[in-house]
N, C-alpha and C positions, 0 to 999 in steps of 0.2 A: 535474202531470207528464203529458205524453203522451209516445205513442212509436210506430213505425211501422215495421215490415218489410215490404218490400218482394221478391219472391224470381219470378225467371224461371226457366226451363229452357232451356239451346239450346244448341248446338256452333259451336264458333268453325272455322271453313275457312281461312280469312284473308280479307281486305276490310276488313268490316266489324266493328267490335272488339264481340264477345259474350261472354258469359259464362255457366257452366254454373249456375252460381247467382248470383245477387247481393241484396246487402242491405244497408240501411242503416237506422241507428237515428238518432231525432232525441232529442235529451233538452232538455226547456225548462227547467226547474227549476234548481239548482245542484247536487243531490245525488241521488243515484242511481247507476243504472248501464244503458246503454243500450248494445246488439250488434248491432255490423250482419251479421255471419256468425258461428255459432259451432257447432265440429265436435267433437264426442266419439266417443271409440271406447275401450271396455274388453277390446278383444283384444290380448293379448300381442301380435302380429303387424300391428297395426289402425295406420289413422293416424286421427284428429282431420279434419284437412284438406287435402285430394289435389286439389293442382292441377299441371297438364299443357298443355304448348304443344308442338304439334306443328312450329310455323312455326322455317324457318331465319332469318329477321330477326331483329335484333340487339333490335329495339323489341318482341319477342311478349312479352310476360309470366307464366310460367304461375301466380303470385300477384301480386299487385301491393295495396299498404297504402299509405293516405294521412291523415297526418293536418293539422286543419289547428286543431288548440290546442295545448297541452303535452304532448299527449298521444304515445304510439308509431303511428306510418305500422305498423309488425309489431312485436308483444310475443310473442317466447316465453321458457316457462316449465318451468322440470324441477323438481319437487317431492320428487326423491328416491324415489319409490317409497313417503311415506309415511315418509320418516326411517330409509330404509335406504339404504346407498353402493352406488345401483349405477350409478354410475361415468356418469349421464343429461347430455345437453348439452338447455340453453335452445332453441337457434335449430343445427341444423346443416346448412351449404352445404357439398354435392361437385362434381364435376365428371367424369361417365366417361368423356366425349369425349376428341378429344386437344387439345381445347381449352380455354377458358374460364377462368371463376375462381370458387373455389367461396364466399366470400363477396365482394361489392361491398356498399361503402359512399360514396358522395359526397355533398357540401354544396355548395351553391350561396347559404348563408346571406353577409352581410354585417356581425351583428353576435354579439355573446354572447349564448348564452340566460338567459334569467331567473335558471337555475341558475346559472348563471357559466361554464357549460361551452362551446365551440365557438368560431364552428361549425364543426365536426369530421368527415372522412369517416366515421372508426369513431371510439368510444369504446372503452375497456376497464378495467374495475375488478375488481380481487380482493378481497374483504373477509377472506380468508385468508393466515396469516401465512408458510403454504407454496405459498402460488399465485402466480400472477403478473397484472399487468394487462392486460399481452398476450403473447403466446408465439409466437414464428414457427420455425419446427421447415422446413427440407428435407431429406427424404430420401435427396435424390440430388447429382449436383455443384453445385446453383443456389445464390442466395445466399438465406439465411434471411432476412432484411429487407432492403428495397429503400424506400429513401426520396429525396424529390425537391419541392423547391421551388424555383421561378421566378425568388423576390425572396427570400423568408426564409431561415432555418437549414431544411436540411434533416431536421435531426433539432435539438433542446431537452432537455437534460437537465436536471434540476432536485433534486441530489442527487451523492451519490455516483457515480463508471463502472468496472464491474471489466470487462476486458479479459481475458480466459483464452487468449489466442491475437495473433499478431502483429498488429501494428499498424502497418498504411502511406497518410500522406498526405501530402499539394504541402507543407504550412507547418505552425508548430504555432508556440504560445506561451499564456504565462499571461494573460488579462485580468481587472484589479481596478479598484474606483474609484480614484481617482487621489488619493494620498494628501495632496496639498496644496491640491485642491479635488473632491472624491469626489462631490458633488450635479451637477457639471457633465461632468468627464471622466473617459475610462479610461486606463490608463498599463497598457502591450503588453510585455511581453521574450520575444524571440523562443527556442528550445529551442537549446542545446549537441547540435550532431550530427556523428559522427563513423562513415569508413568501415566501422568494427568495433563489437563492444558492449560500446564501452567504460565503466567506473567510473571517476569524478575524485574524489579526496579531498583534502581541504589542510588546513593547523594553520601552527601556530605554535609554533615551539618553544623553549625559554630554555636557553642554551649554559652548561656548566658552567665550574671555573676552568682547565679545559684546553681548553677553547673548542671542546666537543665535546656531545652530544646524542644520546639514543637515545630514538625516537620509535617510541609502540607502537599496533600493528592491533587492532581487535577480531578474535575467535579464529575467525572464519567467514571471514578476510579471507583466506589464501592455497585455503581450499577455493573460494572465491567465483572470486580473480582469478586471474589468471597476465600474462605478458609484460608486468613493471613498468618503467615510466618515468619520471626525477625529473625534478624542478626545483626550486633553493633560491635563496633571496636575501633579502641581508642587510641588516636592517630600521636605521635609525639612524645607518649610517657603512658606507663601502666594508668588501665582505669576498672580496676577489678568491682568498682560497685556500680559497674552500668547498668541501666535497666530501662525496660519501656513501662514508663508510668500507667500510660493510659494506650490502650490500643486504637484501632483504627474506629473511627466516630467520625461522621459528618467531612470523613476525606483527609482527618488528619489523626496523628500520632504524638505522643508527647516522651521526649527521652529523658532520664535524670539519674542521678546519681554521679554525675562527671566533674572533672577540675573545669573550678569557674574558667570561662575563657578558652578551653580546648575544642579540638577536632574531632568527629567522630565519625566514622564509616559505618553507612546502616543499609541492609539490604532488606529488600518485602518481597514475599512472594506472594501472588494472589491463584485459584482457580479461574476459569473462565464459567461464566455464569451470564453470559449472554444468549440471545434466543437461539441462534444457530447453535451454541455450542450445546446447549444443553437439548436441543433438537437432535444432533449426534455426536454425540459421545465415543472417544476412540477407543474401540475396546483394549484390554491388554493384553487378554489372549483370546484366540476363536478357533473352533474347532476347523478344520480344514473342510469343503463341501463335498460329497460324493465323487463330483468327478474329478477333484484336488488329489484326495486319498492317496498315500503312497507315490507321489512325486512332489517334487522340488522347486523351487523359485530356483536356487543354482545349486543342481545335483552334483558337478563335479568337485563340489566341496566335502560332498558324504560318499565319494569314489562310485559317483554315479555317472551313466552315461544322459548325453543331451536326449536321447527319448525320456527320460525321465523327469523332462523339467515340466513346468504348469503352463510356461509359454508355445509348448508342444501339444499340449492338451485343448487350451481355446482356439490355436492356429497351427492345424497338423501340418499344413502345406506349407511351415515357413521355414522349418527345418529340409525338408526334401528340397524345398527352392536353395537355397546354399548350396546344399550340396548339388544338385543338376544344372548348376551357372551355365556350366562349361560344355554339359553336351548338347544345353538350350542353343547356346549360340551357335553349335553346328549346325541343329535342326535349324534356327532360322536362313541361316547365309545357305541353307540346300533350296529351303522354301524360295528364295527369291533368285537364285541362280536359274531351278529350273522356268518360272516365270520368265524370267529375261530369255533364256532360249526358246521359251513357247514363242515368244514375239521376234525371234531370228536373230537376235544376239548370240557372240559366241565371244568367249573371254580374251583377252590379249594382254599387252603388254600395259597400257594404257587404262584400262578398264572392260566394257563391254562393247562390243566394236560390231557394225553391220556390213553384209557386202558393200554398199552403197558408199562405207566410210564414214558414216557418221559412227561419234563414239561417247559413249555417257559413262559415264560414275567411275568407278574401281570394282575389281573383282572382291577388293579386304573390303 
């Protein structure tokens, strides 16, 4: 096994990309463990490792981690205090400007990693039965997750969704394998939607020798709906004298007018008149809000361009991020090339290679 630190001193001004320390560890062997930087501090108050950019460009970095095995680009770690809850995060990104984001994550990978994960801007895992894999919390009016793809789903669920608050989009419907060839196709049925919030119930009901029927609710059924409306029709042979004798009372309905002994299809609709619902009401129409005005949920239906839409207006940076994938990923693979030549690497065929011989990562 050999190994090598490296360590300079000097102040970055801007120019020329410096570093107030740097270091890098070679490991030849397969086992070990080799640090290119490594910062302790046992004061309450203390940090480990204090880096600082002074520069306004978007490229300054005031830590920058790269890896180029399976290894973490940045690994942090909260230990707990020693196996007591004091409440420590691994890795924490803020922001006090009135800008910025206090963590970024992007991938510029093309396939899955080893693990089977990716490639992924962020990851997130809970191994706790109260935790979550990821949690997005806003404070104030913004929206707590903001999700967006080009070509995919923008969001993939893979489980259960509870919903604890309204829910509004363009279309909605079930998709399953397609029950009479499931390897090949999916079979679509589009959602029953209606002005109000409304409940459809229907049966079937078998008329007695007076050609009459009392069809009964479960017992949550008049605190549930209100504002009922029928529909019957008579299964087997005309029954042009149907009719709902008595309406809905104490959860149930009474049918009559039918041939003793027949079938009858009957449908109920009820409003929703529970406390939530009547807490919020969906409107049917709402004016658009100021900064809505004259754009689009999806402009290129009214031969609009995408700066037009409303998802451009709460997140102007998600349209320009699309569009700048590609020259992001230049900027980044320049950012870490010239880092690796600060530290005496020079590209090869292999990857990044030192006089010495030793050689790390890939130049792609």
């Amino acid at each position: 096994m050999s190994g090598t630190i490296d360590a300079n001193v000097g102040h970055a001004d801007g120019g020329e990309l410096l570093s107030a320390v740097e270091g890098i560890g070679v490991e030849a062997g397969s086992a070990g463990k080799t640090i290119g930087v490594f910062g302790e501090s046992k004061s309450d108050a203390g940090t480990g490792v204090w880096g600082q950019s002074d520069s306004a460009s978007v490229s300054a970095n005031a830590v920058f981690g790269s890896a180029h095995g399976g290894g973490a680009g940045v690994f942090g770690t909260n230990a707990g205090g020693l196996g007591l809850n004091t409440g420590g995060v691994g890795v924490l990104g803020q922001v006090q400007g009135i800008s910025g984001q206090g963590v970024w994550g992007e991938s510029f990978g093309t396939q899955a990693s080893p693990n089977g994960w990716g490639p992924d801007g962020v990851d997130g895992i809970s191994h706790s039965s109260v935790g979550s894999g990821v949690s997005a919390v806003n404070s104030t009016s913004g929206d707590g997750l903001f999700a967006q793809s080009n070509g995919g789903f923008a969001a993939f669920f893979l489980g259960d969704v509870d919903v604890d608050g309204r829910l509004s989009k363009a279309a909605g419907s079930f998709k399953i394998d397609h029950p009479l060839d499931p390897a090949n196709k999916y079979l679509y049925h589009s959602f029953v939607e209606s002005p109000d919030m409304m409940n459809i119930y229907n049966g079937v009901a078998n008329l007695d020798g007076n050609g009459e029927a009392v069809v009964k609710m479960p017992d949550w059924f008049e605190s549930l709906n209100k504002d009922f409306r029928y529909q019957l029709t008579s299964i087997g042979a005309p029954g042009p004298n149907l009719y709902v004798a008595e309406e809905i009372s104490g959860n149930r309905f009474k049918i009559a007018g039918g041939k003793p002994g027949a079938k009858v299809s009957w449908q109920v609709t009820g409003i929703r008149q529970d406390a939530y619902a009547n807490a919020h009401r969906i409107p049917v129409e709402e004016a658009k809000s100021e900064k809505e005005r004259g754009l689009y949920l999806h402009p290129e239906l009214f031969g609009e361009s995408q700066e037009k839409s409303i998802a451009a207006a709460h997140h102007a940076g998600a349209l320009k991020m699309a569009k700048e994938g590609n020259a992001k990923l230049q900027g980044v693979k320049q950012v870490e090339w010239t880092c690796w030549r600060r530290m005496g690497f020079q590209p090869s065929r292999n990857g990044w290679s030192k006089q010495n011989g030793n050689s790390i990562g890939s130049e792609d």
